[in-house]
N, C-alpha and C positions, 0 to 999 in steps of 0.2 A: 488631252490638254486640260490642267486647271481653268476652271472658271471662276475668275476676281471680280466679286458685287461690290458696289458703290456702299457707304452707309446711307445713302437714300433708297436706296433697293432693300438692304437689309431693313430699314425701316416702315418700307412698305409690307416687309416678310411678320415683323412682328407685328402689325395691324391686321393683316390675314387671319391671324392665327388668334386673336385677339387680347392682344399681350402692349400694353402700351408702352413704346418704346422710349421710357426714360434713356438719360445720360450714362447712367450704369448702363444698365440694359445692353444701350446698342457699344458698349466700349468692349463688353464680354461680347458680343455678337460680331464685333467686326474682325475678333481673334479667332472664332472658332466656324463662324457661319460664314467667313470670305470664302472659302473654297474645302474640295472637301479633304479632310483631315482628320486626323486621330486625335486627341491629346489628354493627360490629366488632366486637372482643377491645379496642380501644383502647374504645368505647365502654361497654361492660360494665366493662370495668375503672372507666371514670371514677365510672359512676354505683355501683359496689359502694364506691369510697372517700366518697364523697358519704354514701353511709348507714353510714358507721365503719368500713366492715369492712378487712382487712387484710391479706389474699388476697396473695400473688406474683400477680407476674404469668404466671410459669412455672406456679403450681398452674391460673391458670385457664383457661391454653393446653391444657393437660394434660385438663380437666376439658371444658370444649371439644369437644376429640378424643373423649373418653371419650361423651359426649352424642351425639356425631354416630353412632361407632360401635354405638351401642346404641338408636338408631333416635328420638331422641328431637331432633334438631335436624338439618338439613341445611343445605350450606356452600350459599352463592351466588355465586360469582366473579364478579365485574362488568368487570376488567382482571388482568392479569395481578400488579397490586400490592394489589389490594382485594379483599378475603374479607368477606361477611359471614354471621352466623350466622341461622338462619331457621328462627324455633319452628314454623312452621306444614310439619307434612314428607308432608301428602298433595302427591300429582305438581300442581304448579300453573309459571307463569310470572311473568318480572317485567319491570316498565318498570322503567328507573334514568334518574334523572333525574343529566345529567354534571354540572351545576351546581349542584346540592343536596346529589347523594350519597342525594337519598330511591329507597328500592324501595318499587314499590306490585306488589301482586298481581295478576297474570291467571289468571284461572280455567282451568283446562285446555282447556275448550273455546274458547276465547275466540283462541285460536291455532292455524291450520292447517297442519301440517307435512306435505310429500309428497315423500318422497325419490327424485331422478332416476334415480337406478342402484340396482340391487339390493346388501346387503348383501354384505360381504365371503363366500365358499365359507365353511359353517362356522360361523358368525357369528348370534345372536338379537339383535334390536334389545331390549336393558335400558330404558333412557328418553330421554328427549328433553328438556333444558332451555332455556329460549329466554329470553333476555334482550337487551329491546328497547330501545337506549340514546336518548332525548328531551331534548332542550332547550328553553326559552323560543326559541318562533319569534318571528324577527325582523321586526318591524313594518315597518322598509323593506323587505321584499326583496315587500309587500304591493302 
């Protein structure tokens, strides 16, 4: 079940983290940090003008980065053109579907990764993100 936070709660989240939550701020937060969810910067933007607000597009690229840095969002790169943002930032994975464009979640465990060769001399393995790109399979190829 989704979890729906208040903009008082999320304004509590961006003082946490110590991010002072302007008017911008929490209008891009109350799009992406309501619950957890995938989306562009193109998508947050559409739905922040759907509900009046009036944000640049720069402040919420800005704001964006600002969230990611401060541990409150992480990026997902699907291809090397599409970015999107991911409220949910314990270590998990994703299917992308190429023909939707949806990301759905895999639980960490839910992917086995074992690498062939040891780590570069030097080197701690940081994290691992694995994204599994699917398609509608094709009923001929049945």
């Amino acid at each position: 079940m989704e979890t729906i936070v208040t903009r008082e709660q999320i304004s509590e989240r961006l003082y946490e983290r110590g991010i002072v939550p302007t008017p911008q701020r929490l209008d891009v937060a109350e799009v992406i940090l309501a619950r957890p969810q995938h989306l562009s910067a193109d998508q947050i933007i559409a739905q922040m003008r759907r509900r009046g607000s009036r944000v640049s597009k720069a402040t919420v690229y800005n704001t964006l980065n600002l969230f990611c840095e401060r541990g409150l969002l992480r990026t997902v790169e699907v291809d090397p053109t599409r970015m999107f943002y991911d409220s949910t930032i314990e270590p998990h994975h994703h299917f992308f579907d190429v023909e939707t464009g949806e990301l759905v979640d895999i639980p960490l465990e839910g992917v086995d990764v074992a690498l062939a060769q040891p780590l570069p001399e030097g080197k701690e393995l940081v994290g691992v993100d694995v994204v599994i790109r699917v398609r509608r399979a094709d009923e001929r190829a049945k």
